[in-house]
N, C-alpha and C positions, 0 to 999 in steps of 0.2 A: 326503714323496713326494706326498702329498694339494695340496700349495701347489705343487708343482710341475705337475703335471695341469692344477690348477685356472689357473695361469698361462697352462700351453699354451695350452688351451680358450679361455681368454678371449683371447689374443693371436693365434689360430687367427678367433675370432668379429669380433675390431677390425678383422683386414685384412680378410678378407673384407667387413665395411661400408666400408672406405674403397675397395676395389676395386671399387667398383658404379660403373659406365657413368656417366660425366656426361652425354653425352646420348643422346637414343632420338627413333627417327622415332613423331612422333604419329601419333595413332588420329584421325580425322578426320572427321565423318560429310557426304555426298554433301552435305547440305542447305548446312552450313557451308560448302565449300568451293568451292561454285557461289556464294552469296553473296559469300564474301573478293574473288573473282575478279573479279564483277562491280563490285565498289569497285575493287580496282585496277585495273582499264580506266578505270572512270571516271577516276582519281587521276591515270592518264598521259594520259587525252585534256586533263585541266584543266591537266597540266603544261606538254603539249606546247603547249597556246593561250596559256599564259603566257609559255614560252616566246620564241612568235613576238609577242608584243607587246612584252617583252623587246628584241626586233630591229626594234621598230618598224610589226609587221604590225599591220593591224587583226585582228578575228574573223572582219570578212565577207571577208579576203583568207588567212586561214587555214582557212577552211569551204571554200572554193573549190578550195585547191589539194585540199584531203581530199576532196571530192568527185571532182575530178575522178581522183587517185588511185582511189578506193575503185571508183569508177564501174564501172570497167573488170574487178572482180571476179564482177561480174551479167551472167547468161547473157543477153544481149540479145536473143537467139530467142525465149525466156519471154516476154518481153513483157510488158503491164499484169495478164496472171493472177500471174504470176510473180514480180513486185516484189510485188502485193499478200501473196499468201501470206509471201512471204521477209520480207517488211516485219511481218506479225503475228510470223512466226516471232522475229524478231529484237528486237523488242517485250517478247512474251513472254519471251528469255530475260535481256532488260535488264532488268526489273524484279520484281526479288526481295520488293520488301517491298510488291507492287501487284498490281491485279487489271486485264486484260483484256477490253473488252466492246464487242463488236460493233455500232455504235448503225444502220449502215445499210448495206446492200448489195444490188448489181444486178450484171448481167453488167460492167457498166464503168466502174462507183465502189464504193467502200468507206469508213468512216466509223466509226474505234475510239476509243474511251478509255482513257488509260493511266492507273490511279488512281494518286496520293502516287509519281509518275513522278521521280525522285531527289528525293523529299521533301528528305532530310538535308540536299542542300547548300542548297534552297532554306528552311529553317529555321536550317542553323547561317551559313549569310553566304559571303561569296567563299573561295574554297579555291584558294590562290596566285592571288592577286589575277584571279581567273578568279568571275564572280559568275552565280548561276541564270538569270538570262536572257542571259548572254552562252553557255554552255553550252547552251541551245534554239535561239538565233541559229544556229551551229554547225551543232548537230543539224537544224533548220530547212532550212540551203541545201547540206549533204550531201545532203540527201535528193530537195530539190529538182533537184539534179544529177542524182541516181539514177535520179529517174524520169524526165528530160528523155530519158537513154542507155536506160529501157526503154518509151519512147513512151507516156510519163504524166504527169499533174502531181501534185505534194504539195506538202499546207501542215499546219504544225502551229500550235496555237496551246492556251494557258494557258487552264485553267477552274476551278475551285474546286476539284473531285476532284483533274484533273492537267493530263493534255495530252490533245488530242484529235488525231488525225491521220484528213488526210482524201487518198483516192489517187483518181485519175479518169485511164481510160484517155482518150487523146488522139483525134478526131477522126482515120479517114484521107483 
């Protein structure tokens, strides 16, 4: 009677281990997941520039169309206070593994740094045949759009830390 319990028991205890859930929504913490996120934006802007050279585009004719697309997302009322803010803003939440720093500002310029600004890709090499400065080219004449649609100019450009972006409202 004892071997038979002890059977149950144990064949009571097997299924139950084999009935355990193959999968479960992970635990995920906020930091981690704003990070994944910001790679795979990155991962699909570099597919998509791949893409388009794929079909023959250049970069400066796939930053352009993105531009002019993206342009028209920016309150155009705002104006040069309002790119500039939305521009740190978006800065700030592009670079996960970089710091932020003010190096100059007036009522109608600004002047930041973006430290180790997608470091990675410019240490591990092209990612789909898309290479670190063709990804700032990109980034470069979007923005230049951006600001043209909110009566500014920008330029970005490479420095040791990372990138530096500089906004200047326009002359009315």
């Amino acid at each position: 009677m004892k071997k038979v319990v002890l059977l149950l028991v144990l064949g009571l205890m097997a299924g139950g281990a084999f009935a355990q859930p193959k999968f479960s929504v992970p635990e995920i913490p906020d930091s981690t997941r704003y990070q994944r996120m910001v790679g795979q934006t990155n991962i699909m802007l570099l597919a998509g520039i791949n893409h388009a050279k794929e079909l023959g585009k250049t970069v400066e004719e796939t930053s352009i169309y993105l531009g002019d697309l993206f342009k028209t997302t920016w309150n155009q009322e705002n104006g040069f206070e309002g790119f500039a803010n939305g521009s740190l803003y978006n800065f700030c939440c592009f670079n996960p593994y970089g710091e932020i720093e003010i190096l100059e500002q007036s009522e109608n310029h600004l002047v930041f740094e973006a430290t180790n600004f997608c470091g990675w890709l410019k240490k591990q090499g092209p990612v789909f045949n898309v290479t670190y400065d063709e990804y700032l080219t990109c980034l470069r004449i979007v923005h230049e759009i951006i600001a043209e649609y909110m009566n500014s100019t920008a330029s970005i450009e490479q420095n040791e830390k990372g990138i530096v972006v500089t906004i200047r409202e326009k002359s009315s």
